[in-house]
N, CA, C and O of each residue as an XYZ file, in Angstrom:
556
protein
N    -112.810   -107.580     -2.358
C    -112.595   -107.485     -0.921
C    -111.474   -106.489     -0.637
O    -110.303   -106.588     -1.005
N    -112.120   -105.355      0.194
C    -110.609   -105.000      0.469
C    -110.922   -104.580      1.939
O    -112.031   -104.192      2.306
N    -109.379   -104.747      3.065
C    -109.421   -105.099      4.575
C    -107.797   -104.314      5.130
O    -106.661   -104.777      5.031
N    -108.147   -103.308      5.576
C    -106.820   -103.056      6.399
C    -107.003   -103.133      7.915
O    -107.979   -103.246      8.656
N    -105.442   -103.006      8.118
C    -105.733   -103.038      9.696
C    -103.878   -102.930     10.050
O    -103.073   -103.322      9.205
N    -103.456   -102.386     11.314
C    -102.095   -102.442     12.029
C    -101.508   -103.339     12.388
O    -102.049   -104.274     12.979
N    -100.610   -103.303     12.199
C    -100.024   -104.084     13.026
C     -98.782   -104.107     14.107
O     -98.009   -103.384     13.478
N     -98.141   -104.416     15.188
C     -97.242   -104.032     15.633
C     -96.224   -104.786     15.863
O     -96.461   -105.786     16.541
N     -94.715   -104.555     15.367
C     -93.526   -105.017     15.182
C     -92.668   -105.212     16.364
O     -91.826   -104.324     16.227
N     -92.447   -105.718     17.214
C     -92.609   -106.089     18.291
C     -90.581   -105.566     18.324
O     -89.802   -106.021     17.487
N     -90.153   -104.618     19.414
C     -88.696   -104.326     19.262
C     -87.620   -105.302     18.692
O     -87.361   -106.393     19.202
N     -86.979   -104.754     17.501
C     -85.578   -104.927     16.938
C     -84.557   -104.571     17.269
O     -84.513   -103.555     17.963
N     -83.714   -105.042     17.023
C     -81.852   -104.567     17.151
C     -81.826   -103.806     15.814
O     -82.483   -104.072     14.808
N     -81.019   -102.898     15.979
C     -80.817   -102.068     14.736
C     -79.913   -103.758     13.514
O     -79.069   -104.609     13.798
N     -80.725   -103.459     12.225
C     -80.352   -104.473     11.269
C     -81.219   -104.716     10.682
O     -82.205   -104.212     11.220
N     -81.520   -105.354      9.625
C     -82.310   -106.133      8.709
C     -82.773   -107.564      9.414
O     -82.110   -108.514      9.831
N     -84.275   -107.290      9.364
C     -84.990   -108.495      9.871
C     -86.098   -109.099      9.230
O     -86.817   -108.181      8.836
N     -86.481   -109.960      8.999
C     -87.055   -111.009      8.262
C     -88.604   -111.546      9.098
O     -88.882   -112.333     10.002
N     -89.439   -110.501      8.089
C     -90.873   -110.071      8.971
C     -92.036   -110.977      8.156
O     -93.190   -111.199      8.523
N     -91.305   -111.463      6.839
C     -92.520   -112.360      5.993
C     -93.508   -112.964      7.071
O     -94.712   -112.710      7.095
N     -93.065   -113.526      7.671
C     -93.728   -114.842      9.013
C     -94.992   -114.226     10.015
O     -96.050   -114.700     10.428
N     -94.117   -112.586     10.208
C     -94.840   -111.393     10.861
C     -96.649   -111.306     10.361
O     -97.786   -111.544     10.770
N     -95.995   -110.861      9.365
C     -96.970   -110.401      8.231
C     -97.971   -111.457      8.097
O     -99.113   -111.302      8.529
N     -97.476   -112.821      7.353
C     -98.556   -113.315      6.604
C     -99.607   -114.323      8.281
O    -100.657   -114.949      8.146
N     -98.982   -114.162      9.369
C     -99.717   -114.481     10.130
C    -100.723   -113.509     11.186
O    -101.433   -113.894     12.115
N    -100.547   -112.430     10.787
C    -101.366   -111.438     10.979
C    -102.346   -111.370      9.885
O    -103.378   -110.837     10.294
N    -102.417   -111.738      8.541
C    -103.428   -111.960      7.651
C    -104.380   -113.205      7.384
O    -104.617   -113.627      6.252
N    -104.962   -113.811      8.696
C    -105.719   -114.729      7.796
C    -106.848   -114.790      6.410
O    -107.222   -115.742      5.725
N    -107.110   -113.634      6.374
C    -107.795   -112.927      5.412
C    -107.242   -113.539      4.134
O    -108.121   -113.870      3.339
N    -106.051   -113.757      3.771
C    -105.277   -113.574      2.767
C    -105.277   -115.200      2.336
O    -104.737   -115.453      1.260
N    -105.751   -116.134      2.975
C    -106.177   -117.274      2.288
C    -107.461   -117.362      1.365
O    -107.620   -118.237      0.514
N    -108.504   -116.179      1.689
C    -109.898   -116.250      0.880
C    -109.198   -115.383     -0.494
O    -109.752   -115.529     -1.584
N    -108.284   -114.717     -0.417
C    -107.666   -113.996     -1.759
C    -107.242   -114.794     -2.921
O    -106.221   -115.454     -2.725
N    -107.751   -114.886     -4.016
C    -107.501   -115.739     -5.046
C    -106.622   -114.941     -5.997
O    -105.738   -115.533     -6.617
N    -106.806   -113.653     -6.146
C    -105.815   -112.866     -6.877
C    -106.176   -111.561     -6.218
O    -107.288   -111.041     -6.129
N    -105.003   -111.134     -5.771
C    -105.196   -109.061     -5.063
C    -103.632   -109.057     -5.127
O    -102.832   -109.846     -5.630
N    -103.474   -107.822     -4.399
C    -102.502   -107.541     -3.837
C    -102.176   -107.090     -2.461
O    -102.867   -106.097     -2.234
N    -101.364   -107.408     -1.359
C    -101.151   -106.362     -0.344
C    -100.176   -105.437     -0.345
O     -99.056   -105.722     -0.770
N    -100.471   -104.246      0.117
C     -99.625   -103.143      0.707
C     -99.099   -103.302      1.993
O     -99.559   -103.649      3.080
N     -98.053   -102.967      1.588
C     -97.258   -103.027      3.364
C     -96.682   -101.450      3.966
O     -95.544   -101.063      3.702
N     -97.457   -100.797      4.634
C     -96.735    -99.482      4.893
C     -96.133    -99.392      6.251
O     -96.762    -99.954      7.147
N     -94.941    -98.736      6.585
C     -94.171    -98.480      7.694
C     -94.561    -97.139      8.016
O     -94.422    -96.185      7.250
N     -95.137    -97.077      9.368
C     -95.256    -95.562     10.022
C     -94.196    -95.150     10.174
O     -94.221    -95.127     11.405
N     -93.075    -94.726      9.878
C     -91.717    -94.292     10.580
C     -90.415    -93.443      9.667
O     -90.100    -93.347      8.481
N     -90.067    -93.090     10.556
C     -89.377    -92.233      9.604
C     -87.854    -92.598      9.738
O     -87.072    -92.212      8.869
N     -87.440    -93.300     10.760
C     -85.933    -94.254     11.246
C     -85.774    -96.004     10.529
O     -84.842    -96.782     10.735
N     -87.051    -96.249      9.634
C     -86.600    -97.804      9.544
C     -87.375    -98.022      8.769
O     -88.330    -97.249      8.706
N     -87.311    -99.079      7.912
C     -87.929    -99.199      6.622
C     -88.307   -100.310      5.957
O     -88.126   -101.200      6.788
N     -88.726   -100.816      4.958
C     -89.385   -101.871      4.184
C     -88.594   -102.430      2.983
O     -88.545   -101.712      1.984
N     -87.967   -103.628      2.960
C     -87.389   -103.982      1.357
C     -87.686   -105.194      1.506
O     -87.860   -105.782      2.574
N     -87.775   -105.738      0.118
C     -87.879   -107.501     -0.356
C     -86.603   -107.655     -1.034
O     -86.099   -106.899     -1.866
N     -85.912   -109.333     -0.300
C     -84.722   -109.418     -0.826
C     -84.436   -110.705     -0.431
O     -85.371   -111.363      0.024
N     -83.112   -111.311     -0.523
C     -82.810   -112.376      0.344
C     -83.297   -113.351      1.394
O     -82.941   -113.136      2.553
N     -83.843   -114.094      1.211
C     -84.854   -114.838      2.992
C     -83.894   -115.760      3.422
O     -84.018   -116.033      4.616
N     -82.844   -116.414      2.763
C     -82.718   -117.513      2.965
C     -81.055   -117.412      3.995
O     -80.932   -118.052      5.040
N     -79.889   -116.468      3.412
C     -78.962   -116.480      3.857
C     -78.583   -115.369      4.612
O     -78.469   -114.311      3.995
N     -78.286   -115.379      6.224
C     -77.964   -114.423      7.093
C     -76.987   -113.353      6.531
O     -77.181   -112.150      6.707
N     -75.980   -113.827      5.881
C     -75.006   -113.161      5.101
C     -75.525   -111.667      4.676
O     -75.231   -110.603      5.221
N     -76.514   -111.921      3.372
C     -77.095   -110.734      2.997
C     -77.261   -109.470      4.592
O     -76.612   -108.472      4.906
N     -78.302   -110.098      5.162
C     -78.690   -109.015      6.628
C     -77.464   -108.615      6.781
O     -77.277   -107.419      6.559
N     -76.426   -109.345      7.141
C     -75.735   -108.093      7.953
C     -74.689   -107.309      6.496
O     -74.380   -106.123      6.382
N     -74.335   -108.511      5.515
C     -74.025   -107.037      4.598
C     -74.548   -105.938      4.108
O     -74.061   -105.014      3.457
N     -75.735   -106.184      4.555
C     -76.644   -104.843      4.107
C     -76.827   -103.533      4.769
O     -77.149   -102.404      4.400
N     -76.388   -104.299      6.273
C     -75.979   -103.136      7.351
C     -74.482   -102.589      7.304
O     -74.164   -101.456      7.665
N     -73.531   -103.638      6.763
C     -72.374   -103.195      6.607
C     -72.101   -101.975      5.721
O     -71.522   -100.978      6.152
N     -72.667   -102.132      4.109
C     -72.763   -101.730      3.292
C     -72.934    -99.970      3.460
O     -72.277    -98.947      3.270
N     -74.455   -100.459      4.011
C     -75.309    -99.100      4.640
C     -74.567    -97.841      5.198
O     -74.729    -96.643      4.966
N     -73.699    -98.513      6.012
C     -73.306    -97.985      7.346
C     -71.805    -96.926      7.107
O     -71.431    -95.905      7.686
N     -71.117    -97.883      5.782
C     -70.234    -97.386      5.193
C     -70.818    -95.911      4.394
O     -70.227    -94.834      4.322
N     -72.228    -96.292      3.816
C     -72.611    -95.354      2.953
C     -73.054    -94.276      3.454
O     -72.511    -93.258      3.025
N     -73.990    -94.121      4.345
C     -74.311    -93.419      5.165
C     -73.949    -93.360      7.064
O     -74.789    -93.663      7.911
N     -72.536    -92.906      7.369
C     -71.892    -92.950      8.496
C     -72.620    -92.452      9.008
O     -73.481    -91.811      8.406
N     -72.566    -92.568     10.795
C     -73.048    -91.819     11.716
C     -71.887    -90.425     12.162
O     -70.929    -90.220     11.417
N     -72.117    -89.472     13.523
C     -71.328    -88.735     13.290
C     -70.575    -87.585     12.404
O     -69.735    -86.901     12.988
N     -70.766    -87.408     11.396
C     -70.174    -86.605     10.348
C     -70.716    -85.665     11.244
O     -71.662    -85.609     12.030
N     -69.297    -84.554     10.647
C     -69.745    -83.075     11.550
C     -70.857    -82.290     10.575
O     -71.494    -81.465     11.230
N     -71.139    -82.335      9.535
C     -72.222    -81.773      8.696
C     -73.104    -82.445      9.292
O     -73.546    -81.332      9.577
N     -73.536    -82.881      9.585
C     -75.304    -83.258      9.762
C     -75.725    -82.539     11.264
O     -75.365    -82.643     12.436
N     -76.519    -81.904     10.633
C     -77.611    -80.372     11.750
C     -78.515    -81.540     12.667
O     -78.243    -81.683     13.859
N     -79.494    -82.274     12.086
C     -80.409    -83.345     12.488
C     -79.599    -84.292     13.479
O     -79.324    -85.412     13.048
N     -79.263    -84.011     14.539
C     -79.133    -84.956     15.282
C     -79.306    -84.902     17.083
O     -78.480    -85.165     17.957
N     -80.856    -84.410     17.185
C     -81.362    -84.470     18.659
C     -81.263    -85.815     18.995
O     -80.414    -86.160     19.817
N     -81.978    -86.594     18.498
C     -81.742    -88.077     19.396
C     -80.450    -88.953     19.201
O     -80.507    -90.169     19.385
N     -79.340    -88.355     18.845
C     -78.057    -89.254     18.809
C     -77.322    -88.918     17.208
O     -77.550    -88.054     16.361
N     -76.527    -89.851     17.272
C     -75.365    -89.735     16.008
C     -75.903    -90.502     15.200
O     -75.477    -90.276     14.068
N     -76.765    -91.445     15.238
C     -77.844    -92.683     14.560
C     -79.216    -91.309     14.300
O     -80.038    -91.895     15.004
N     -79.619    -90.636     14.061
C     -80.795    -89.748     13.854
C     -80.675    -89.375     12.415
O     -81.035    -90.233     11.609
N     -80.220    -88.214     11.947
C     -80.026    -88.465     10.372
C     -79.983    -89.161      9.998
O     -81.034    -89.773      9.808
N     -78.953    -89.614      9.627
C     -78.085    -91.508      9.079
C     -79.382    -92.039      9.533
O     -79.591    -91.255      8.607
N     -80.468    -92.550      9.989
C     -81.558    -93.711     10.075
C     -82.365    -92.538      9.334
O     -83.439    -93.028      9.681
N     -82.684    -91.618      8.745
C     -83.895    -91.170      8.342
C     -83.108    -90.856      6.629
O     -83.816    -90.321      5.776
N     -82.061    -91.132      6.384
C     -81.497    -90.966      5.187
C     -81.661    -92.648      4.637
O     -81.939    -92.889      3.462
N     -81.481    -93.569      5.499
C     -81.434    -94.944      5.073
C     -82.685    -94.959      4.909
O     -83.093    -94.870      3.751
N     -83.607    -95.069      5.958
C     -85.020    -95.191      5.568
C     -85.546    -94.667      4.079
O     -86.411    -95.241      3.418
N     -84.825    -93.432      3.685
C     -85.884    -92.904      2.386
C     -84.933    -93.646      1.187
O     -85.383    -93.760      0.047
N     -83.738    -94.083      1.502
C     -82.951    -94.939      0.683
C     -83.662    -96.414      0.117
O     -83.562    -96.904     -1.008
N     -84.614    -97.073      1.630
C     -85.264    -97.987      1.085
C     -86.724    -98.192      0.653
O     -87.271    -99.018     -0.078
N     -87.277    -96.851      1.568
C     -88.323    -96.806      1.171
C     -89.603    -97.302      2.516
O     -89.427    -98.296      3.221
N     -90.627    -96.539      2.620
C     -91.807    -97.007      3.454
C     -92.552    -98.348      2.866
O     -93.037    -99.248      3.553
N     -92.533    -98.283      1.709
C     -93.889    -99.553      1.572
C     -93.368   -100.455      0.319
O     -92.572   -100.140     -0.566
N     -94.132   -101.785      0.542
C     -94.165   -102.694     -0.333
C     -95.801   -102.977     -1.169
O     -96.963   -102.674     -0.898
N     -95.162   -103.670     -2.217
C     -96.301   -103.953     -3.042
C     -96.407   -105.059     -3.363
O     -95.993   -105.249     -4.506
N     -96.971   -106.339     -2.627
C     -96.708   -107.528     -3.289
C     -97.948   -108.375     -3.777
O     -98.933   -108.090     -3.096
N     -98.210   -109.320     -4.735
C     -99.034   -109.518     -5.737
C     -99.033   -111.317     -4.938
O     -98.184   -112.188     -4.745
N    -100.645   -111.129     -4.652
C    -101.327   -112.452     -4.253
C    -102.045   -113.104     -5.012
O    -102.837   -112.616     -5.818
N    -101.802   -114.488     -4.794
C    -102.407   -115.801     -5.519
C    -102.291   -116.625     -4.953
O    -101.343   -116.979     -4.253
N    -103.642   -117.274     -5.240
C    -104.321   -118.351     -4.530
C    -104.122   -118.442     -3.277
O    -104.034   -119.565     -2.781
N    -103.971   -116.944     -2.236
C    -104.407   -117.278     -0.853
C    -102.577   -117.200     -0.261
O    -102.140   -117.266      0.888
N    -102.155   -117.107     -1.024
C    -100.321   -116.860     -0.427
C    -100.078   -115.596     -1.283
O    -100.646   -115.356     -2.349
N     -99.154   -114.818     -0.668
C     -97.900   -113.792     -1.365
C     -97.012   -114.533     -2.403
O     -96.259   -115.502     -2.316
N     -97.408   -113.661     -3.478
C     -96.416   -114.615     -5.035
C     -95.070   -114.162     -4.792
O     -94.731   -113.276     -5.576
N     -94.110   -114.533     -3.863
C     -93.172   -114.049     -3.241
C     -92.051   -114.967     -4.303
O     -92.538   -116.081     -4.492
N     -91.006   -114.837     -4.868
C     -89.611   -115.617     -5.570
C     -89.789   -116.590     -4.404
O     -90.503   -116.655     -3.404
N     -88.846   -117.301     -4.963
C     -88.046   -118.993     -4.303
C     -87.182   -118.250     -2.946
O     -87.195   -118.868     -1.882
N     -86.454   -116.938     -3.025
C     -85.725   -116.670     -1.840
C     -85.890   -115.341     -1.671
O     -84.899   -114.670     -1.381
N     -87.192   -114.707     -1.826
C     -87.820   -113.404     -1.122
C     -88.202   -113.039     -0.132
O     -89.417   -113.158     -0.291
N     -88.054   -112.649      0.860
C     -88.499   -112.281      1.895
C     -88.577   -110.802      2.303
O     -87.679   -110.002      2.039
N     -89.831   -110.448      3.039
C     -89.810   -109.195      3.613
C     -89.065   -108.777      4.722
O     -89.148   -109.173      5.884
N     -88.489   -108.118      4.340
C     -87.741   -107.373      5.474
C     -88.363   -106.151      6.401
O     -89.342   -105.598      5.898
N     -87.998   -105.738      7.473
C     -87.844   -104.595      8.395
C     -86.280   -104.037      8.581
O     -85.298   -104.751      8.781
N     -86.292   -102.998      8.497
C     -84.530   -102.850      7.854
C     -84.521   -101.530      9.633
O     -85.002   -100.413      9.441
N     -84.132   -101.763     10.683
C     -84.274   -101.189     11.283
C     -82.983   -100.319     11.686
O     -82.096   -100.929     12.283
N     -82.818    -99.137     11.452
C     -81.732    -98.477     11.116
C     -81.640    -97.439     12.802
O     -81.069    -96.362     12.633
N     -81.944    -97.599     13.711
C     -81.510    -96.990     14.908
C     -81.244    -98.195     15.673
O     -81.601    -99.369     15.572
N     -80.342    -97.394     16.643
C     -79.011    -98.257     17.630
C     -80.021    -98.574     19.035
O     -79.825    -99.466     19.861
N     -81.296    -97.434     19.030
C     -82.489    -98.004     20.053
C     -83.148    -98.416     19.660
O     -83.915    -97.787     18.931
N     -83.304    -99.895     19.906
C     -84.799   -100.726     19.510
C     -85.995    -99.759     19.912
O     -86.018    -99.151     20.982
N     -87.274    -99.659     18.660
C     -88.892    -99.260     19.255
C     -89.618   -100.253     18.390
O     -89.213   -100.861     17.400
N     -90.876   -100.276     19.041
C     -91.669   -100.678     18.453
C     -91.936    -99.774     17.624
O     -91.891    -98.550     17.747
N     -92.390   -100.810     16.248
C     -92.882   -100.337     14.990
C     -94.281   -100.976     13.962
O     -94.445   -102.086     13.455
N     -95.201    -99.638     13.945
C     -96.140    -99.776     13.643
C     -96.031   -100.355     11.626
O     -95.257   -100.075     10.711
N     -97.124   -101.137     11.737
C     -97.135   -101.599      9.698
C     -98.325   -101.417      9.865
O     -99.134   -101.596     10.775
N     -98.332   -100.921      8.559
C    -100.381   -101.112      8.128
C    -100.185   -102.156      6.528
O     -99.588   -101.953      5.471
N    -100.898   -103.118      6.977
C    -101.312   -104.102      5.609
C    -103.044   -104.067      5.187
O    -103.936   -104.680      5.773
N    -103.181   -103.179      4.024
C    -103.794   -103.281      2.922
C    -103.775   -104.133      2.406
O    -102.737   -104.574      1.913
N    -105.457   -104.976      2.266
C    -105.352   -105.894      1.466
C    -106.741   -105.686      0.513
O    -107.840   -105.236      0.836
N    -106.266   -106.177     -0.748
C    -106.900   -105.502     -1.943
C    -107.145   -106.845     -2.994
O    -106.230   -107.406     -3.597
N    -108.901   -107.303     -3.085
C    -108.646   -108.654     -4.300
C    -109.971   -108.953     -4.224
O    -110.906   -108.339     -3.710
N    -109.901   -110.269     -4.971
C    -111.019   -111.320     -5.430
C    -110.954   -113.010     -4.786
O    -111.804   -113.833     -5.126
């Protein structure tokens, strides 16, 4: 079986957000899956996809803390910045985490760890909606 289709991420606050819930209820499909995998791809070039932490808020915002230190907004070197001081800096984080996930299904759930969760890591200071495409791929 294999089934894609969009989906839409309904506006964020710039931060790490916790989309597992998103996702696997946009797939009912994914209960007839006995073993596949889905793909998770992000249309975007400001915000991005990681698996990590589900359980403690802590992680989210150190991850923005972290980030933010690493890649500042503002610096007078950066050319890229028509839509704001957040424009580079969100398209440098994004390729830092990456567009897509790969996660491995069984028996009709995501074989996700004890405290995994998917994230949306949304790295601009203006909330948009954001498009996902989930690929789903199995037996």
């Amino acid at each position: 079986m294999w089934g894609q289709k969009e989906i839409i991420i309904k506006n964020k606050t710039r931060g790490f957000h916790l989309i597992t819930n998103e996702i696997i209820q946009n797939l009912p499909e994914l209960k007839k899956i006995s073993i596949g995998l889905l793909h998770i791809f992000i249309k975007h070039t400001s915000a991005s996809l990681t698996l990590n932490e589900n359980s403690d808020q802590s992680v989210r915002i150190d991850f923005e803390s972290h980030l933010n230190n690493m890649v500042p907004e503002g610096k007078p070197y950066y050319t890229h910045t028509i839509e704001g001081t957040d424009d580079i800096p969100a398209h440098i984080k994004s390729s830092i985490f990456g567009s897509s996930l790969m996660i491995p299904i069984n028996s009709g759930y995501l074989n996700l760890g004890t405290w995994q969760g998917i994230y949306l890591c949304e790295h601009r200071n203006n909330c948009k909606t954001r498009k996902v495409v989930l690929t789903i791929q199995g037996n």
